[in-house]
N, C-alpha and C positions, 0 to 999 in steps of 0.2 A: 153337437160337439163341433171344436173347430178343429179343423182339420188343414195341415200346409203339405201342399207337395210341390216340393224341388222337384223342378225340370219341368217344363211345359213342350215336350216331343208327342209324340205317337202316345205312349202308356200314361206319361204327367197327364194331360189333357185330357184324354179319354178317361181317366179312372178320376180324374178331379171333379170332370163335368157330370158324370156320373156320382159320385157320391152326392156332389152337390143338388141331383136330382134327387138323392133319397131323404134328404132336408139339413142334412151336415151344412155347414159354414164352410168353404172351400178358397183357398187364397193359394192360386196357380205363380211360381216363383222361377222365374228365368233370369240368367243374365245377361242374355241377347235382348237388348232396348228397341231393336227393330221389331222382334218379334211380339214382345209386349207390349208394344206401340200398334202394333197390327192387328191383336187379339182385342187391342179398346176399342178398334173400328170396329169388330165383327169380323177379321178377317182370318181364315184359318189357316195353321202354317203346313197342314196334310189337308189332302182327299182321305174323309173316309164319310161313306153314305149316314144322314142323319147329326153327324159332328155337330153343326153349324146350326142348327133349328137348336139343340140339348144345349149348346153353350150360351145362344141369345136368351132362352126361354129362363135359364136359370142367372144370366148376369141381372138380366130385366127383374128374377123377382128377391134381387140384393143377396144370392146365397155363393158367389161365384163371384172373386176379382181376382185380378193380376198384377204382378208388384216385382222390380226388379232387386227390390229392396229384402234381403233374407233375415234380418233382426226384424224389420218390421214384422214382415209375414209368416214368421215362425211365432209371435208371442202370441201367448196364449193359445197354443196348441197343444192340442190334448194327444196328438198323433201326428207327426214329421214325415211325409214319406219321400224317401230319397229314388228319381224316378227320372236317373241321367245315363248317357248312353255309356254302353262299354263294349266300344268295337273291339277287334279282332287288334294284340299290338303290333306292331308291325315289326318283322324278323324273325321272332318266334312265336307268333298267333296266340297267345296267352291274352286274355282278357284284358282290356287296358282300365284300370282301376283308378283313373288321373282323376277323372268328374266326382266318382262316388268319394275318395279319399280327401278328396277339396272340399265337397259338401259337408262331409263327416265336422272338419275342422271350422267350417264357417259356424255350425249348429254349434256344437262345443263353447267355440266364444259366445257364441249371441245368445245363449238358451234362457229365458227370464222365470222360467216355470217346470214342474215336474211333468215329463215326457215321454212317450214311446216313438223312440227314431225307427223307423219301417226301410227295409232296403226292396225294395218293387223293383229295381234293378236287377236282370239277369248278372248274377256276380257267382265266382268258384267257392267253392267249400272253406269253410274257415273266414271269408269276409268280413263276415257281422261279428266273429273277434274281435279283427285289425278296426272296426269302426268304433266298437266298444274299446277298445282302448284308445284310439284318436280321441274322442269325446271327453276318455274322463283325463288325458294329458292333456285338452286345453283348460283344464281348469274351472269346471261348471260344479257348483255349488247345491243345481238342485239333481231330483232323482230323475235317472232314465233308466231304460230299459231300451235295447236294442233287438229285433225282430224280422224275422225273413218271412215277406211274404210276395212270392212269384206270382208273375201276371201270366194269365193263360188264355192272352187276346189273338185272333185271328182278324187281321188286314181282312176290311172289306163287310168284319162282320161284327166289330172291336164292339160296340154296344149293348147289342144282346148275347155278346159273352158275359161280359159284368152283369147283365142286371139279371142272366139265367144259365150260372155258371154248371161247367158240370161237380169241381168243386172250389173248394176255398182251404189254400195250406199254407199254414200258421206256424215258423217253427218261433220259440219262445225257451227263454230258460227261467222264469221265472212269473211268479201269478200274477203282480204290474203288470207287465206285457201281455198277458192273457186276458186281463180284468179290462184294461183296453182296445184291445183287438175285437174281443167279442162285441163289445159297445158301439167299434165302429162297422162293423157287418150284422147289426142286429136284423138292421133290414130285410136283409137277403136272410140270414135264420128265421124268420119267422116265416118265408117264402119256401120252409125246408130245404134251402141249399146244403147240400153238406160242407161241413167245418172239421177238415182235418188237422189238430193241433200235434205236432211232433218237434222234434230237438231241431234249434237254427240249424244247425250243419245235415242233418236229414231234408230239411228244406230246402236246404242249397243246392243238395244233389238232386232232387225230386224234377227242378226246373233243366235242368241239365240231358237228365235220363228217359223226361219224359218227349224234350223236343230228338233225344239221337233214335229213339224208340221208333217216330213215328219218320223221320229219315231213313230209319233202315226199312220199314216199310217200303215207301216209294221207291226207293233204291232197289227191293225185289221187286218189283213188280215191274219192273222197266225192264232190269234183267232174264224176267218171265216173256216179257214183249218180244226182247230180241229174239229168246229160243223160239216165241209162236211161230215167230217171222220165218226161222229154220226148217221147221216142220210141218209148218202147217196148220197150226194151228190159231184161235182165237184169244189174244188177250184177256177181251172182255169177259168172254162167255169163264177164263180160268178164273179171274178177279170177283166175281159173281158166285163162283164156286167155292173157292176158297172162303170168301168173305161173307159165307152164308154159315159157317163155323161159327158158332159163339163166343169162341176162344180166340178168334181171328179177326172177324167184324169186319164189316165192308167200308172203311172209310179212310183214304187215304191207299188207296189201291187202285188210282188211275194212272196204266203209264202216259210218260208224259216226254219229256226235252233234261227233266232235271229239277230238283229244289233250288229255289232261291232265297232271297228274300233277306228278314231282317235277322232273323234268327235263327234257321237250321245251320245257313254255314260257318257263324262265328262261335254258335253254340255248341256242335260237335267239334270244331275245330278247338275249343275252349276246355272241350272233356278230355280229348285226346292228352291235351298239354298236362291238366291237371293229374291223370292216373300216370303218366310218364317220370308227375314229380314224387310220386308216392311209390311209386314202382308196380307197379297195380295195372299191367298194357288193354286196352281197351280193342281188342283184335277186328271183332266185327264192326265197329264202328271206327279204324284205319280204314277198313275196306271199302265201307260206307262212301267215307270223303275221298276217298280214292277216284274210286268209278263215278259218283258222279262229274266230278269236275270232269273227265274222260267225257263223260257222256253230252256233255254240251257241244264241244265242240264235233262229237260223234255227228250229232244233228246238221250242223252247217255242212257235213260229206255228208248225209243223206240228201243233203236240198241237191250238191253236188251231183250229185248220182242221179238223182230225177232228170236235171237239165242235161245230160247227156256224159257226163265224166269231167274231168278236170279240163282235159282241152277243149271240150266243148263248150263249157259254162262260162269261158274267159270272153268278157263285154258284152254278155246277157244281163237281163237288167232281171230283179228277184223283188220281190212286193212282201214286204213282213207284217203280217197284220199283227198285233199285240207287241209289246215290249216291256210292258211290266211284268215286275214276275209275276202274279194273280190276277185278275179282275178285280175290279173295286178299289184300287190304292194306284196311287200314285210313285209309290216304290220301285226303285228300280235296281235296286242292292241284289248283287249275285244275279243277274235277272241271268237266263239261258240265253235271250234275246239278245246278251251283250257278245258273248263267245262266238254265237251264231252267226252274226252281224261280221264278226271280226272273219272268223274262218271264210266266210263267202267274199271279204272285200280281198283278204289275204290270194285267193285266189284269180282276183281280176273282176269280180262280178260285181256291177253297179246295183247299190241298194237303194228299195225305196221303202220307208216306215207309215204307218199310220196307229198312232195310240190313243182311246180315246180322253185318259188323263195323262199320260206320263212324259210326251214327249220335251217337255221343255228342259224336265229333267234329265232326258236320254241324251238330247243332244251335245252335249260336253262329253259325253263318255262314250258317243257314237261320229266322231267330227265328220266320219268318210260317207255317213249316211244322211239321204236325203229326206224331210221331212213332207207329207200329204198332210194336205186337208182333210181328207177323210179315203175311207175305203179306197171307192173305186175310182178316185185320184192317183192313188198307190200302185194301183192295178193296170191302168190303161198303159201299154204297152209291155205288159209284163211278161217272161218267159217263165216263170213259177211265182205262183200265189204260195203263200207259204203262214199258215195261222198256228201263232208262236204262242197267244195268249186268250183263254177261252171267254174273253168279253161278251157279252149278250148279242152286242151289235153283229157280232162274226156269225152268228148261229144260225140265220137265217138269210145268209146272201143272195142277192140274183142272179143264179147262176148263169142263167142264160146272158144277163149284162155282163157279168164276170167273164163271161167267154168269147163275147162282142167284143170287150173295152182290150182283153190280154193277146199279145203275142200268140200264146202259144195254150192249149189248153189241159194246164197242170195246175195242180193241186196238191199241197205238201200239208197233208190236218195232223201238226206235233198234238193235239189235243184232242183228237179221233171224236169230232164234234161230228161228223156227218157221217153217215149210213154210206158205207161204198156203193153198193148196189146203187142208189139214186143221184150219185155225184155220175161215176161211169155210164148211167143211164144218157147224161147230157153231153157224153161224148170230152169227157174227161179224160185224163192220165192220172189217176188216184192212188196218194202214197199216204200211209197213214202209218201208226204204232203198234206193235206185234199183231196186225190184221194183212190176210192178202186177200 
């Protein structure tokens, strides 16, 4: 089958090259000419591990091109999928609909053949309405079917989410958009994935509830961290406990600095608006986006607090190891490491970063912060080490170099990557997440 996906980002790409692996015909469709131009070199326009071998392997064996051209790359498409960004809009954080609603209308004119337009796009309830009617107000002659179906990729790990999903939800109102949907995930059915088909506007919400779900997770657990921190207690040992429940499940239960990233904050920030216009208030998940965004900058006063208080911290220098929000991506959206960064320079304290993919990216949105080559470039002179982002490289430092190279011998693990016990063993000042 052939297959177009508009937008060649993070989800276009990933799920293009990917399908393309499963033997689909796949024509990746951008209107950034840099981008397209870069992707013919081989060049990818994200870090994410494996990318670049999945997109060579399948451009090489003719299943997989790029085209800035959306008439071209849409004909003869048995499956459209619309796969462009919808940040946060700016004023009142309501989804911004610019990209999908332009796409809608580019497809409309150009459609040569009967089609199922796919919205892969995280978009609010009622969408794939307002596209179903752009579509049939430009005027297209043949049949379509319009369809929601949410991506449920994790940064770092976007590949073997698609090809071993946990499942696959299809909303559809009609048996067209079923009869091809199924065709274009047969692969994966025959791999027993599961395939949940429900109504578009169930779908819509599905992607919505399932990222504020797993935010409000995080979000308790952090605030279980702080009460350890009160009493005495252990985070981990709670989060192990709790998440030994079946009903609860251990994942997504490590405190941490805060969610970032591409999707939890524009996503509940996205729910919020939407139940607000329905009259339908969304209370624990206000609370959710409350506290964390609280909580980031909470972090930059805890580094504070390590280095000796407010007056004491002014022209100390502070070494941030990570700055993406995750490991494995290059993303830097919502990162902790950005508020963090801010709160510490806000208070006089010279920063120094080390990331091992993101800083090129960080730099514009970090101007007061200075960049390392690596670790313990970052470190050498440093009055707090302070690991923001739980990279591999971080996991196993030399601590005893690390104690050589720094100022002063502190340690600030937002990521609670190391055993206290064996950091304090080397004559540390050890400050971690709901542990003392």
């Amino acid at each position: 089958m052939k297959i177009a996906m508009v937008g060649s980002g993070y989800v276009g790409l990933v799920s293009g090259a990917c399908f393309a692996d499963f033997g689909h015909d796949v024509v990746c469709i951008d209107k950034d000419q840099s981008k397209i131009d870069r992707l013919h070199d081989g060049i990818m326009p994200i870090y994410e591990p494996g990318l670049d071998a999945l997109v060579d392997a399948n451009v090489k064996a003719g299943r997989l091109s790029f085209t800035t051209d959306l008439g071209e790359g849409i004909e003869g498409a048995k499956a459209i999928f619309i796969a462009v960004g919808t940040p946060s809009r700016r004023g009142d954080g309501h989804a911004d609909l610019t990209f999908v609603h332009e796409v809608a209308r580019e497809v409309g004119k150009n459609l040569a053949n009967d089609a199922v337009i796919v919205t892969k796009s995280t978009v609010p309830v009622g969408t794939g309405d307002e596209v179903e009617r752009i579509i049939a107000d430009a005027g297209t002659k043949h049949r379509f079917a319009v369809v929601s179906n949410p991506e449920f990729l994790r940064e770092g790990a976007a590949i073997g989410d698609f090809k071993r999903p946990d499942r696959i939800v299809i909303g559809t109102e009609d048996d067209f958009g079923r009869e091809i949907m199924t065709e274009v995930y047969r692969p994966l059915y025959l791999n027993e994935s599961p395939i949940l088909f429900t109504s578009r506007r169930s779908s819509e919400l599905i992607k919505y509830a399932a990222n504020a779900f797993l935010a409000t997770k995080i979000t308790f657990i952090n605030e279980m961290a702080d009460l350890c921190e009160k009493v005495g207690g252990n985070v981990q040992d709670v989060a192990r406990g709790i998440g030994m429940d079946g009903r609860i499940g251990p994942k997504f239960l490590n405190a941490g600095p805060g969610y970032g990233g591409s999707c939890f904050p524009k996503d509940t920030l996205a729910l919020l608006k939407t139940a607000e216009d329905y009259d339908s208030p969304v209370r624990i998940i206000e609370a959710v986006v409350k506290t964390n965004e609280s909580r980031k900058r909470a972090m930059g006063r805890k580094v504070i607090d390590a280095l000796g208080g407010m007056d004491a911290a002014r022209g100390k220098k502070v070494a941030l190891l990570g700055l993406t929000f995750k490991p494995n991506t290059d993303d830097m959206r919502d990162s902790p490491a950005i508020a963090i960064a801010q709160t510490l320079t806000d208070a006089g304290v010279n920063v120094v970063a080390y990331d091992p993919e993101g800083m090129e990216i960080a730099k514009p949105l970090m101007p007061e912060v200075a960049m390392a080559e690596n670790s313990y470039e970052a470190i050498e002179g440093a009055d707090a080490v302070v690991i923001v982002t739980e990279w591999d490289a971080f996991r196993a430092l030399d601590l005893d170099r690390v104690k050589e190279l720094a100022a002063a011998p502190v340690l600030v693990d937002l990521r609670n990557i190391y055993a206290p016990s064996d950091v304090r063993a080397k004559g540390f000042d050890y400050v971690s997440i709901g542990r003392v």
